[in-house]
C-alpha positions, 0 to 999 in steps of 0.5 A: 517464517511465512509458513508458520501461520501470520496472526492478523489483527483487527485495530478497533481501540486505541490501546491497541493503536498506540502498542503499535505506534510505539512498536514502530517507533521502537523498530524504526520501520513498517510496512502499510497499505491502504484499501480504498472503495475504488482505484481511481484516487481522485473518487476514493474514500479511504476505508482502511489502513494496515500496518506491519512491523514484526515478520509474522503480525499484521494489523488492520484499523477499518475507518469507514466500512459501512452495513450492506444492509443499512448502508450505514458507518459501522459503529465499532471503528476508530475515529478516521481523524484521530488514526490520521493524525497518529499516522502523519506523525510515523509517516512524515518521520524520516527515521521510521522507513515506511515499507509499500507495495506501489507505495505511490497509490497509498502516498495519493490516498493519504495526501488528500487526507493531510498525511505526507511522506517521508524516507519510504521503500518500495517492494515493487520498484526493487524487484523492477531494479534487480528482476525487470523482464523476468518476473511480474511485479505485482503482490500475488506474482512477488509473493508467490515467486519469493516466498512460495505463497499463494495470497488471498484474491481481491475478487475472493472478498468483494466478488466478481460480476453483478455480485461485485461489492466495494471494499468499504461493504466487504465485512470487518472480519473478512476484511482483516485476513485480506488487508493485513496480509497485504502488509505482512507480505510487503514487509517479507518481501522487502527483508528479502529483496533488499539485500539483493539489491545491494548485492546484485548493485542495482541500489543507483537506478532504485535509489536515484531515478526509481523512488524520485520519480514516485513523486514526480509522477504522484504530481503528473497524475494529480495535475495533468499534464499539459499537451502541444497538440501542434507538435505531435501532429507535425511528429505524427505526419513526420513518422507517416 
């Protein structure tokens, strides 16, 4: 129950990594999420990844903050290229069911680090399947709505205005709260609209347009897209 205080865990060994890894393993499912030093992907360095698998533990493994101060890697961080590599092994698997809020954003992020997906869910495109029109889809509305939870605001850990610092600045220990509950509530609400959506027999469209089209537009937005400037101006005086 979420109520029941989630316990979230900083990831800095790697005997705590591999509990975890064999813990999704055994499970077969995880939810995970990324957090960049920016939204604009084709820019953003990877600064963290949390991972949940259990309905009230949540772990963050930081890679690549860095001291405000010093504007420097800090030290107590596990090696970025030995948690990828452990990481493509769960996300490439198609037996482990890998659990994203807009799972498409941490898909792009991991692509350019050489991870690539397999049998994945998304939270936000099943409440689009069984609640498009009635309710928001982001995290914060999802989790408030579904699970009567009011989450921890990006603005409340890196700032707002000329005070504003990117996440790869935010502090290891202010970071774990904020990242490992994204993941812990992405994983909640997957247990909880899932079943809706086979109930309510929205699965097709989720299953068959909604998902596929994570990887088409994944592509549209890496390359662009190609314009027939002609054509739309003859559509455009046609319409006028």
């Amino acid at each position: 129950n979420i109520e029941l205080k989630p316990k979230y865990t900083l990831v800095n060994s790697k005997k705590e990594f591999e509990i975890i890894l064999r813990k999704i393993h055994k499970y077969g499912f995880c939810a995970i999420d990324t957090e960049t030093n920016s939204l604009n992907i084709e820019n953003a360095t990877l600064v963290g990844i949390s991972l949940c698998c259990e309905v009230n533990n949540s772990y963050y493994i930081p890679l690549n903050h860095i001291s405000v101060e010093s504007e420097k890697k800090i030290t107590d961080q596990l090696d970025q290229d030995f948690v990828l590599k452990k990481i493509n092994l769960i996300c490439s698997n198609p037996s482990i069911l890998k659990i994203g809020q807009n799972i498409k954003f941490d898909i792009r992020i991991l692509n350019k680090y050489g991870v690539f997906f397999n049998s994945i869910a998304d939270t936000m495109l099943i409440s689009y399947s069984i609640d498009n029109g009635i309710f928001k889809h982001n995290l914060d509305d999802l989790s408030f709505t579904h699970l009567n939870y009011t989450t921890i605001k990006y603005k409340d850990v890196v700032g707002t205005g000329k005070n504003e610092i990117t996440f790869d600045k935010v502090p290891i220990k202010d970071a774990v709260n904020y990242a490992a509950e994204d993941s812990l509530l992405t994983l909640k609400l997957f247990f909880k609209l899932y079943p809706r959506l086979i109930k309510e027999r929205a699965n097709f469209v989720y299953q068959n347009i909604d998902l596929p089209l994570i990887s088409v537009l994944s592509q549209i937005e890496e390359n662009g897209i190609e314009v027939n400037k002609n054509f739309l101006t003859s559509l455009s005086n046609d319409f006028e």
